[in-house]
MARLUM-10557 format. One record per residue (C-alpha): x negated, y negated, z. Coordinates in nm, 4 decimals, padded with zeros to 6 digits. Layout:
R        px        py        pz
R         X         Y         Z
...
% end
This chain:
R        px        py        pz
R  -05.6447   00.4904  -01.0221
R  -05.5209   00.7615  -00.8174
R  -05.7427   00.8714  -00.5927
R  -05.8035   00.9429  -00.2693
R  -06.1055   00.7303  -00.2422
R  -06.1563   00.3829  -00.0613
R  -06.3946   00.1489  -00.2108
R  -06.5599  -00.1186   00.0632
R  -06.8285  -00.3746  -00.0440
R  -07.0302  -00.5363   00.1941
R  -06.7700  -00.8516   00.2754
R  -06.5294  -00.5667   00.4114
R  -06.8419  -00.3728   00.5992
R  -06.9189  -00.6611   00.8074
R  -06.6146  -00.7116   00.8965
R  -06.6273  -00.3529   01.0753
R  -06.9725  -00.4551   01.2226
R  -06.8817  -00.7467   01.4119
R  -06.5312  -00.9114   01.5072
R  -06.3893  -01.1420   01.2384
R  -05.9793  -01.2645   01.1612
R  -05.9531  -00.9503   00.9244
R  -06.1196  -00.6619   01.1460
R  -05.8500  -00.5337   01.3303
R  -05.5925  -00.5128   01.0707
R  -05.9103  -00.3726   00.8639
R  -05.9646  -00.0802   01.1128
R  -05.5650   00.0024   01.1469
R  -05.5634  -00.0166   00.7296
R  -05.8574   00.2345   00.6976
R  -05.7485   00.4565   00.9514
R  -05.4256   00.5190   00.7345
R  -05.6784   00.5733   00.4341
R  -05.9402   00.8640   00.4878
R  -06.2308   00.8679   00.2398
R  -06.4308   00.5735   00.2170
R  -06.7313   00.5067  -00.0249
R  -06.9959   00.2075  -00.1103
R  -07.2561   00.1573  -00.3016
R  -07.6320   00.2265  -00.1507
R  -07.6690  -00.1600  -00.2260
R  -07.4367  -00.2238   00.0845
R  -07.7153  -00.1082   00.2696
R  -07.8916  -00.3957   00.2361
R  -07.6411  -00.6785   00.1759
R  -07.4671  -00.5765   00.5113
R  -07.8069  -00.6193   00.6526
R  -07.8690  -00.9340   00.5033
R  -07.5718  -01.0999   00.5736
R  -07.5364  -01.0144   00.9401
R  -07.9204  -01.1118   00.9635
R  -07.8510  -01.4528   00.7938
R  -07.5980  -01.5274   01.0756
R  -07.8197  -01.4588   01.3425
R  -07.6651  -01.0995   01.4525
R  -07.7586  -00.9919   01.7982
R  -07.9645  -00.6263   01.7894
R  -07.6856  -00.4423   01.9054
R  -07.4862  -00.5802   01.5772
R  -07.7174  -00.4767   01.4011
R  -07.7303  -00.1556   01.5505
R  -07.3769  -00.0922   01.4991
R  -07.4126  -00.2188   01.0909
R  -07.6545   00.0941   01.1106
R  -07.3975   00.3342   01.2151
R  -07.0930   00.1911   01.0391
R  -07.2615   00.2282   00.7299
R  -07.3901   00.6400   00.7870
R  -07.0530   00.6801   00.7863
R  -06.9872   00.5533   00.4526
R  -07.0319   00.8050   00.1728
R  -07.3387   00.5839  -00.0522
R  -07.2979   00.6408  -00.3971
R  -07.6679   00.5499  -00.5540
R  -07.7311   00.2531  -00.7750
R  -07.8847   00.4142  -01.0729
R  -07.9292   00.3014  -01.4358
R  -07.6235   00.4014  -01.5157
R  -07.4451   00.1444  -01.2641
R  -07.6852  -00.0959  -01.3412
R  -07.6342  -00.0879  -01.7447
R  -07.2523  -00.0898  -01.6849
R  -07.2373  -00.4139  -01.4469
R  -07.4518  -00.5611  -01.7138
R  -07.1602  -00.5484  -01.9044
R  -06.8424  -00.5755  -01.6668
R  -06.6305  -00.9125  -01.7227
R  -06.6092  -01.2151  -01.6511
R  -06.9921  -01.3503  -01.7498
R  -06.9345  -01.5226  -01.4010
R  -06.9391  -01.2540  -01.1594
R  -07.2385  -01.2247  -00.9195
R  -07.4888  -00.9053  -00.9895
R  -07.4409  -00.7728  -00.6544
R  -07.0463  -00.8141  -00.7037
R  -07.1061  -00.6682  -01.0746
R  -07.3008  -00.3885  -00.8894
R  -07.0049  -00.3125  -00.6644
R  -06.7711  -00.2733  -00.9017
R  -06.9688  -00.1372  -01.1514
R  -07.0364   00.1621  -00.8597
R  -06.6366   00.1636  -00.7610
R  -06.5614   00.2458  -01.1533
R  -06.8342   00.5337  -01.1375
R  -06.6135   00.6948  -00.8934
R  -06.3621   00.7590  -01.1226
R  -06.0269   00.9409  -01.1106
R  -06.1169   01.0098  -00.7370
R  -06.0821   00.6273  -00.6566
R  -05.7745   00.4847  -00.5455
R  -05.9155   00.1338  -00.4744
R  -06.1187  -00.1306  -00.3600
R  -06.1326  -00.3444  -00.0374
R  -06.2937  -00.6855  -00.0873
R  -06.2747  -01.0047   00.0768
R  -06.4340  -01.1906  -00.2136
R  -06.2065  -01.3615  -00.4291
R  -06.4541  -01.3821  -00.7077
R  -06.5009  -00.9809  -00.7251
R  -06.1120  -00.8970  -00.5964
R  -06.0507  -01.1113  -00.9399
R  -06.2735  -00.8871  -01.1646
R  -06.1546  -00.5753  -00.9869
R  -05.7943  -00.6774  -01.0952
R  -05.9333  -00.7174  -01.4400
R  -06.0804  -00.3734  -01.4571
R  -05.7426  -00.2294  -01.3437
R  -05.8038  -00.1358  -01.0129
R  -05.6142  -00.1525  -00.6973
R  -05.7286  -00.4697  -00.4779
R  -05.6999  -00.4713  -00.0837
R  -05.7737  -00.6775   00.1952
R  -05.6178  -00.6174   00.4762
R  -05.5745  -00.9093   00.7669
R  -05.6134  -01.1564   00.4560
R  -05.2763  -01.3974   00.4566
R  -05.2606  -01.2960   00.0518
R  -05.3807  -00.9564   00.1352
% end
């Protein structure tokens, strides 16, 4: 791809919610990369996640803002009947959703940024560019 557009699924969000190993490199990273999209699923995942490990209000407050600033590309049936299909058989839906909405982007993509192993794989598979910043492989 050669875009100019930054995919980030939820495992990169968080990390610009609330302080983990990866988030400052993360924040230098994107601030050298304008243009940054998700999928309207990240919405809730974000959510979930931070919820699940007992996130303080202000946390989640901030997950609130992070992700307004995130351009949300809808899940429609179009996504959905294309991550039906994406490979390997083994990928998560919600990680089939993600990339399934990254390829939708198209020729204005330049990438993803994941910190899942298991979706960085099947982005490499569908040919697209794989970052995580802060990561010792990444």
């Amino acid at each position: 791809m050669t875009g100019e557009l930054v995919y980030l699924d939820s495992s990169a969000i968080v990390k610009l919610t609330v302080a983990e190993p990866e988030s400052v490199a993360l924040f230098a990273w994107l601030a050298d990369h304008p243009g940054h999209v998700t999928s309207a699923l990240a919405r809730m995942e974000v959510r979930r996640a931070l919820r699940r490990a007992g996130a303080t209000a202000a946390a989640l407050r901030r997950a609130t803002s992070v992700l307004e600033a995130i351009a949300a590309v809808p899940v429609d049936r179009a996504v959905i009947e294309a991550a039906g299909e994406l490979d390997p058989p083994e990928l998560r839906s919600l990680d089939a959703i993600h990339l399934a909405t990254a390829l939708s982007v198209g020729a204005d993509l330049a990438g993803i940024v994941t910190y899942d192993e298991r979706l960085a794989a099947a982005a490499v598979r569908a040919r697209l560019e794989v970052w995580a910043p802060g990561a010792e492989a990444g």
